[in-house]
FIVEX-235185 format. One record per residue: residue in one letter; x, y, z of N, C-alpha, C in turn. Coordinates in pm, 1 decimal. Atoms other than C-alpha are relative to their C-alpha. Example, Ala and Ser with C-alpha at 12.3 -4.5 7.8 and 13.67 -1.06 7.14 Angstrom:
<rs>
> a  89.0  -119.0  0.0  1230.0  -450.0  780.0  90.0  120.0  0.0 $
> s  -82.0  -119.0  -6.0  1367.0  -106.0  714.0  -77.0  109.0  73.0 $
</rs>
This chain:
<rs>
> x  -36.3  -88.3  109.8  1061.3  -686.8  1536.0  120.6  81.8  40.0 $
> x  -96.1  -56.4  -15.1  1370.3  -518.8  1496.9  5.2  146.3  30.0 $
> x  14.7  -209.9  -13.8  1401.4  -110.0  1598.3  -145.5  9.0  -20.9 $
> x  72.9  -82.2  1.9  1138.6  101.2  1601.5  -157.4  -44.7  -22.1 $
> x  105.4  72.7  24.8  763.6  36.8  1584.4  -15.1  120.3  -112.8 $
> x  51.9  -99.4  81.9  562.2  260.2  1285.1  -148.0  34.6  28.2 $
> x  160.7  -56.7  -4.0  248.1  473.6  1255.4  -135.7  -147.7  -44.8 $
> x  88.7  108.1  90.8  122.9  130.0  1026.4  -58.9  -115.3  154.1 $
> x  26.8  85.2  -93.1  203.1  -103.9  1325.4  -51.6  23.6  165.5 $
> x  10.2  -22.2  -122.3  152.3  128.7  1615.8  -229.3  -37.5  14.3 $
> x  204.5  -22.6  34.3  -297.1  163.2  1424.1  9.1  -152.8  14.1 $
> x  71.6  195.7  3.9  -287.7  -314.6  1390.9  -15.2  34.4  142.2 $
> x  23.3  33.1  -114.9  -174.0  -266.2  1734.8  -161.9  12.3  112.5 $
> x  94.0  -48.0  -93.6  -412.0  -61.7  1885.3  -148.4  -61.0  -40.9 $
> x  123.4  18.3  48.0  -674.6  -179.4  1680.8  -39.6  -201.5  10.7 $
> x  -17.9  217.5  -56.4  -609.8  -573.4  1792.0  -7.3  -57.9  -147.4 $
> x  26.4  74.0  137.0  -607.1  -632.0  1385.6  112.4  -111.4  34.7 $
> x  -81.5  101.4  16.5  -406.2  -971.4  1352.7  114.3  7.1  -106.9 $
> x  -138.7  -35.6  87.9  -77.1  -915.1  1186.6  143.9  -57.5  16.4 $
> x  -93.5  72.1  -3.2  241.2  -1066.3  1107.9  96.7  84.0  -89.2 $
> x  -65.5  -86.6  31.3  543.6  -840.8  1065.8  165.3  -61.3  -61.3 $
> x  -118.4  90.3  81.0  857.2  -970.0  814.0  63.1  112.2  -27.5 $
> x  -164.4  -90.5  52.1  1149.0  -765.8  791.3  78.9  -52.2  -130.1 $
> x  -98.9  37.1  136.9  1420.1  -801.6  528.5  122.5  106.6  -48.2 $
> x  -62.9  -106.7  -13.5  1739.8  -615.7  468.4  -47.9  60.2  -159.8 $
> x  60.1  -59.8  97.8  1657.0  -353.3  221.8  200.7  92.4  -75.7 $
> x  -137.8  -22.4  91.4  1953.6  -288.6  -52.1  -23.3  112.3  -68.8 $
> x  38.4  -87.9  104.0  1807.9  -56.4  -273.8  34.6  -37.3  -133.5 $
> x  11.0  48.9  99.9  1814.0  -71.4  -637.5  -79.7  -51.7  -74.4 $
> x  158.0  7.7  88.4  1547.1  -256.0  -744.3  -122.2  64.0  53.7 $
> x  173.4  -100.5  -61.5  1152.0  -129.8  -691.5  -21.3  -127.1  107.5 $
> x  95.4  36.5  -175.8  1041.6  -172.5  -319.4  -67.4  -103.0  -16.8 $
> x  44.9  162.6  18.1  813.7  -409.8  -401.6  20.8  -138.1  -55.5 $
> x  -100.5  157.7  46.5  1030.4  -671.1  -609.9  84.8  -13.7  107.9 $
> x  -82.4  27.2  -50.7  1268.5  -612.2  -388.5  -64.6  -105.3  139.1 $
> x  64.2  122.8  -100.2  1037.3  -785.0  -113.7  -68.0  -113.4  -10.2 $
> x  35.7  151.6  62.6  896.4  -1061.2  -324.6  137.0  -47.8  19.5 $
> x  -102.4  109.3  45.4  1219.9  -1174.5  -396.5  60.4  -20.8  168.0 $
> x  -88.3  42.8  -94.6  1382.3  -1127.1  -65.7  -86.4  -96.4  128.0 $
> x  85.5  19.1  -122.4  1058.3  -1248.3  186.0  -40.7  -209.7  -135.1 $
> x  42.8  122.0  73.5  995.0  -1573.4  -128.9  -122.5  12.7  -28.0 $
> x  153.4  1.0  14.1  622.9  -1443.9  -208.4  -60.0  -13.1  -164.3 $
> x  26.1  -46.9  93.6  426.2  -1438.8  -476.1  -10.9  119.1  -55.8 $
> x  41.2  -153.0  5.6  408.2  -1107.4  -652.0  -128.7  67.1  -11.5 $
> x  147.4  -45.1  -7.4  38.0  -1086.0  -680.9  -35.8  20.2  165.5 $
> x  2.0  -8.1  -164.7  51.3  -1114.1  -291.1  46.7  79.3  78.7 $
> x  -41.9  -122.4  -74.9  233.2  -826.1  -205.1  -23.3  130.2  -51.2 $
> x  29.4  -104.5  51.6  104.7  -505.7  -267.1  100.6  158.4  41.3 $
> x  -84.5  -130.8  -63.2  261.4  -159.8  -313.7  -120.6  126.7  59.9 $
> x  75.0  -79.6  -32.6  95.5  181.8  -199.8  69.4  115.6  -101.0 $
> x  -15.4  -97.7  95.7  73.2  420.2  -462.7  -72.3  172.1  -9.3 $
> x  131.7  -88.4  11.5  -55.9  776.9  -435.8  -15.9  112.0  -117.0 $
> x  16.1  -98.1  124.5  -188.6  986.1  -712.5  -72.4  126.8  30.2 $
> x  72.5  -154.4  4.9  -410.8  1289.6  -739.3  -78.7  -2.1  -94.5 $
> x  161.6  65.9  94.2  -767.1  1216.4  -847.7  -36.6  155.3  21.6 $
> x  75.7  -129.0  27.9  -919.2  1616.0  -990.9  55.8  115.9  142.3 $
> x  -88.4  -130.9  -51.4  -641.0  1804.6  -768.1  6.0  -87.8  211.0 $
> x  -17.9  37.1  -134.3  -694.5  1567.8  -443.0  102.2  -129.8  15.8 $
> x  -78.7  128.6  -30.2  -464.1  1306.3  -312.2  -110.1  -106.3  74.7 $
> x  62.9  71.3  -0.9  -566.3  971.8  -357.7  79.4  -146.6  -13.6 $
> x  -60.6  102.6  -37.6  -414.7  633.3  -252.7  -27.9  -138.5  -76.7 $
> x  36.3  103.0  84.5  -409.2  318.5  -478.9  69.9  -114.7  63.3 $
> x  -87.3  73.8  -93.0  -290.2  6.4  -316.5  4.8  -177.8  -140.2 $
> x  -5.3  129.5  98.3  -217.6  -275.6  -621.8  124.8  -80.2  29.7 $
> x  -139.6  121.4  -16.7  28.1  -621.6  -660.7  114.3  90.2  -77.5 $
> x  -137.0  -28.6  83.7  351.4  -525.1  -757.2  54.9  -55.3  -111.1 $
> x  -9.0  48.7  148.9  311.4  -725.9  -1059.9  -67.2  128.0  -114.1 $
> x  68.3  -58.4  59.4  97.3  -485.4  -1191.2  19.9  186.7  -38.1 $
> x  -28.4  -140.0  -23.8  70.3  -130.9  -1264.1  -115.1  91.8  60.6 $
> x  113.8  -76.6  6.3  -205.5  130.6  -1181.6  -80.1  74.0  -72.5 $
> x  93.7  -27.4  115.8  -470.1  185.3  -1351.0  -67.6  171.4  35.4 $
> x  85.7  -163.6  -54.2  -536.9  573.3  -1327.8  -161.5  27.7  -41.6 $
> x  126.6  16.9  75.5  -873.9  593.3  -1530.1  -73.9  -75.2  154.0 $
> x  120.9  77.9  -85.4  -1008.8  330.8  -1282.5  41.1  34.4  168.2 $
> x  -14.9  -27.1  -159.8  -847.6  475.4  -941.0  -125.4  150.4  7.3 $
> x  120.3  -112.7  -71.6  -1065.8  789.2  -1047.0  -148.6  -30.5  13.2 $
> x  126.0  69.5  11.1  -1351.1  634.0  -1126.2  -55.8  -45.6  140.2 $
> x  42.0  101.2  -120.7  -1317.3  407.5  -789.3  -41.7  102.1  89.4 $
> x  2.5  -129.4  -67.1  -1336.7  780.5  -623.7  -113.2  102.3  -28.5 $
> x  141.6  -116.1  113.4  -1622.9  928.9  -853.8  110.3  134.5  -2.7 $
> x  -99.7  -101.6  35.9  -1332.5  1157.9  -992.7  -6.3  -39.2  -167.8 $
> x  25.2  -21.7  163.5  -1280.6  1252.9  -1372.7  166.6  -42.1  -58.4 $
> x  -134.3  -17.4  81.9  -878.8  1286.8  -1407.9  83.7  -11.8  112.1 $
> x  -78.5  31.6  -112.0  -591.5  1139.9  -1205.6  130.3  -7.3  -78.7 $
> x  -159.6  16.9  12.5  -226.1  1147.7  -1247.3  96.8  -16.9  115.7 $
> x  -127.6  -12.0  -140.2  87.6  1035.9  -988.0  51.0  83.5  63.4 $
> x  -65.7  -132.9  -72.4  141.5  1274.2  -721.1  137.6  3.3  8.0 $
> x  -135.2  -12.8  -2.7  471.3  1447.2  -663.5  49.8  -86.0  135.9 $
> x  -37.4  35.1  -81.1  688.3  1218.8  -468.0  -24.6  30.5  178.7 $
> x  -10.9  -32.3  -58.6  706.6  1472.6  -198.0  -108.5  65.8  66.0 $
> x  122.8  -29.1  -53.7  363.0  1556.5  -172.5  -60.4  -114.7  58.9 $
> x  29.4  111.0  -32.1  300.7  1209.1  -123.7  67.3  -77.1  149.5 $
> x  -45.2  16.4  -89.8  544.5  1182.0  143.4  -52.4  117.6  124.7 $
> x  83.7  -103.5  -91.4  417.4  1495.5  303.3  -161.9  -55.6  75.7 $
> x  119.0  26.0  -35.7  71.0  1374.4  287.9  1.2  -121.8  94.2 $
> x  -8.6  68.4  -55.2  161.9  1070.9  420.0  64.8  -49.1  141.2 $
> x  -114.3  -6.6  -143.8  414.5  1091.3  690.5  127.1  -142.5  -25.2 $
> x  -103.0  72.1  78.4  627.2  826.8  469.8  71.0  3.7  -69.4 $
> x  -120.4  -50.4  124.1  967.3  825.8  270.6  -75.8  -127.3  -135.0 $
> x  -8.7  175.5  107.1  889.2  613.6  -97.2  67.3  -73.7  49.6 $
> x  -20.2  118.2  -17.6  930.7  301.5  -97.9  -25.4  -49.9  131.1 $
> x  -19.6  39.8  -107.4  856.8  292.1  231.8  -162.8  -12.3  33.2 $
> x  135.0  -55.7  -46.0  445.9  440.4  235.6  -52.6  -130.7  -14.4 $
> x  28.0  125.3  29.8  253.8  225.6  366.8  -215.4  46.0  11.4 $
> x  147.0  -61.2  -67.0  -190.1  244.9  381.9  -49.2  12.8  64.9 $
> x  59.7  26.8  -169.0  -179.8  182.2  731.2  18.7  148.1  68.2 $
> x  -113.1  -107.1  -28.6  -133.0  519.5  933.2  43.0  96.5  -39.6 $
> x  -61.5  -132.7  97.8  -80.1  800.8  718.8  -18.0  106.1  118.8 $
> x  41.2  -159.4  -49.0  -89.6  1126.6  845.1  -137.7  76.5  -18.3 $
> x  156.7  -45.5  28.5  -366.9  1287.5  673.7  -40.9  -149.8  -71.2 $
> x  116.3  87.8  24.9  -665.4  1053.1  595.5  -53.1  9.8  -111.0 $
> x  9.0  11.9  130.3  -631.9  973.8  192.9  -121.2  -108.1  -39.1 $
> x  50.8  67.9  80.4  -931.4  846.0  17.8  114.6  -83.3  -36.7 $
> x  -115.7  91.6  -20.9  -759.4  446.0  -5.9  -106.8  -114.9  -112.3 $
> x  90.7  147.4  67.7  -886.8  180.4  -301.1  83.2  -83.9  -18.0 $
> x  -91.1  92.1  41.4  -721.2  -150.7  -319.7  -32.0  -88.1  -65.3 $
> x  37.6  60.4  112.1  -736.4  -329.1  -619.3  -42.3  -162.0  75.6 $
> x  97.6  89.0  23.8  -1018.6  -612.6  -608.8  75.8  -159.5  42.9 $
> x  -57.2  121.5  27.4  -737.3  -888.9  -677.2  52.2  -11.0  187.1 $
> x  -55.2  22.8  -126.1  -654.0  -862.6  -267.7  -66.8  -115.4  28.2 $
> x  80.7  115.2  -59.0  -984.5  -1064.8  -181.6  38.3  -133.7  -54.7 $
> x  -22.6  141.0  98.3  -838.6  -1359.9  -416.8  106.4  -62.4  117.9 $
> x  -100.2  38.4  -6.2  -590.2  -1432.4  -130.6  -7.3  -2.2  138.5 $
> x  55.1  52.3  -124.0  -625.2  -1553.5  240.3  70.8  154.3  84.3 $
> x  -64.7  -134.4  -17.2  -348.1  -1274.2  333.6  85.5  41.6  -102.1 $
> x  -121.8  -93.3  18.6  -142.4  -1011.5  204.7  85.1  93.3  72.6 $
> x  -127.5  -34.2  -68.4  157.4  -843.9  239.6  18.8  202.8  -66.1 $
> x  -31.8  -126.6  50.9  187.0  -409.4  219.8  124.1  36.2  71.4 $
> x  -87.9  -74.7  -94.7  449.1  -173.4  330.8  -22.7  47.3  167.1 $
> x  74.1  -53.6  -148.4  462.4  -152.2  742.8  39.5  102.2  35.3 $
> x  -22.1  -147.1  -61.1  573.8  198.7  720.9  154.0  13.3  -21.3 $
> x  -120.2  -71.7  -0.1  941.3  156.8  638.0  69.9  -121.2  -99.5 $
> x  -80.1  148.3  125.8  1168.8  -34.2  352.0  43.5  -56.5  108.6 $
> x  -23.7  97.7  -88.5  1245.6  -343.3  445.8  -74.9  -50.6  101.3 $
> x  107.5  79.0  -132.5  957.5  -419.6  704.7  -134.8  5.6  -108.3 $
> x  143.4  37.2  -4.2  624.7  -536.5  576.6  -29.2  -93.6  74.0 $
> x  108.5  46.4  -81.5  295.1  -627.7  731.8  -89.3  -93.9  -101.2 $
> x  25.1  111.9  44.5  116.0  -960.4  662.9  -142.8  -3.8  67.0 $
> x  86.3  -7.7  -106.9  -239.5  -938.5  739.8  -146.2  -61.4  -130.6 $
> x  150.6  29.8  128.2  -613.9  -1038.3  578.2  -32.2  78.4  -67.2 $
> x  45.4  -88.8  99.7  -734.4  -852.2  280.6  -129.2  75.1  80.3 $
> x  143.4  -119.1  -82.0  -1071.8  -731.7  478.4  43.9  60.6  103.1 $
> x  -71.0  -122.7  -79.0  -851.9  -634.5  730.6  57.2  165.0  -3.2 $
> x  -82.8  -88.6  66.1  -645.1  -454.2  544.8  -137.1  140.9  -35.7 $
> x  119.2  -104.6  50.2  -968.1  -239.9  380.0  -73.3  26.7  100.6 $
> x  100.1  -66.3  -75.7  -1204.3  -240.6  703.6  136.3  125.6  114.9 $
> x  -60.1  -94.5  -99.6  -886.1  -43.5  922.0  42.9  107.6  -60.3 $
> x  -24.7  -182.4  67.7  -808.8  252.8  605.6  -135.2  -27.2  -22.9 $
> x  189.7  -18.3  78.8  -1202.2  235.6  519.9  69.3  9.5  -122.9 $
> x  3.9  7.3  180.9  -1088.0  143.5  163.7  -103.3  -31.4  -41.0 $
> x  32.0  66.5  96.5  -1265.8  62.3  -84.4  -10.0  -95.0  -124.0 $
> x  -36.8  80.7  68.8  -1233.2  -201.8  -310.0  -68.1  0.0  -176.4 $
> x  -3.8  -23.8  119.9  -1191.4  -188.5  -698.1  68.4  -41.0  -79.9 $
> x  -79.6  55.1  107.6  -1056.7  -333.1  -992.6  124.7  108.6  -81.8 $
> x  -96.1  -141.7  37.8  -753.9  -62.8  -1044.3  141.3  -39.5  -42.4 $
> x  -179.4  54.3  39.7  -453.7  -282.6  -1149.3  -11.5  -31.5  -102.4 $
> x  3.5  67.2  154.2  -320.2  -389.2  -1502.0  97.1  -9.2  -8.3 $
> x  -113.3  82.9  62.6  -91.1  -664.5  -1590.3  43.8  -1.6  -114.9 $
> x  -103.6  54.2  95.5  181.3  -700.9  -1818.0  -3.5  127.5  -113.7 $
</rs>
């Protein structure tokens, strides 16, 4: 891997999870996550973004395909929460210890309640942010959920 390791890859490491790390130069312009379908050749149901909102005043982490959008209603629900809306950028980066486009669910800083939409298990691996544009991590869906203790939930909606 090129420069620097991250908080995402320093937790696979230590944690012996099996992972496969794909760089890509990062241009800006389009959204983070098209921008790595298109540039890595994936499907877009296969790469997920990390999204965090604010389920009844707490920060709360949604992890769906980048085809999709987030389903707020069902990220609070997945939380036993009543009312959620998209945190402020910068609270989200605060909370996380990540710039957008870059957050990834591996690694945060503080330790965000984490649900990733249902459609992961449909898929041998996937692909999230490894902590910085331009680098994602390539790893198994139960992986992915048993190393943030996610939970898993139906929280995405297409088209």
């Amino acid at each position: 891997m090129a420069g620097r390791g991250t908080p995402a890859t320093a937790l696979l490491t230590r944690r012996r999870v099996a992972h496969t790390l794909h760089s890509y130069e990062h241009e800006g312009g389009a959204a983070y996550g098209q921008e790595a379908v298109d540039a890595l050749g994936l499907e877009a149901g296969r790469v997920f973004k990390t999204l965090v909102a604010e389920v009844d005043g707490s920060l709360t982490v949604g992890v769906v395909p980048v085809d999709a959008t987030l389903d707020l209603k069902a990220l609070a629900a997945a939380v036993g929460g009543k009312r959620a809306r998209m945190a402020e950028v910068a609270d989200a980066e605060r909370a996380t210890g990540y710039v957008a486009g870059g957050i990834s669910p591996l690694g945060q800083k503080k330790r965000l309640p984490i649900v990733v939409d249902a459609s992961a298990a449909g898929w041998e691996t996937v692909f999230c942010s490894a902590g910085r544009r331009g680098l994602e991590v390539e790893l198994a869906p139960a992986d992915l959920v048993a190393v943030t203790d996610a939970r898993t939930a139906p929280i995405a909606v297409r088209g």
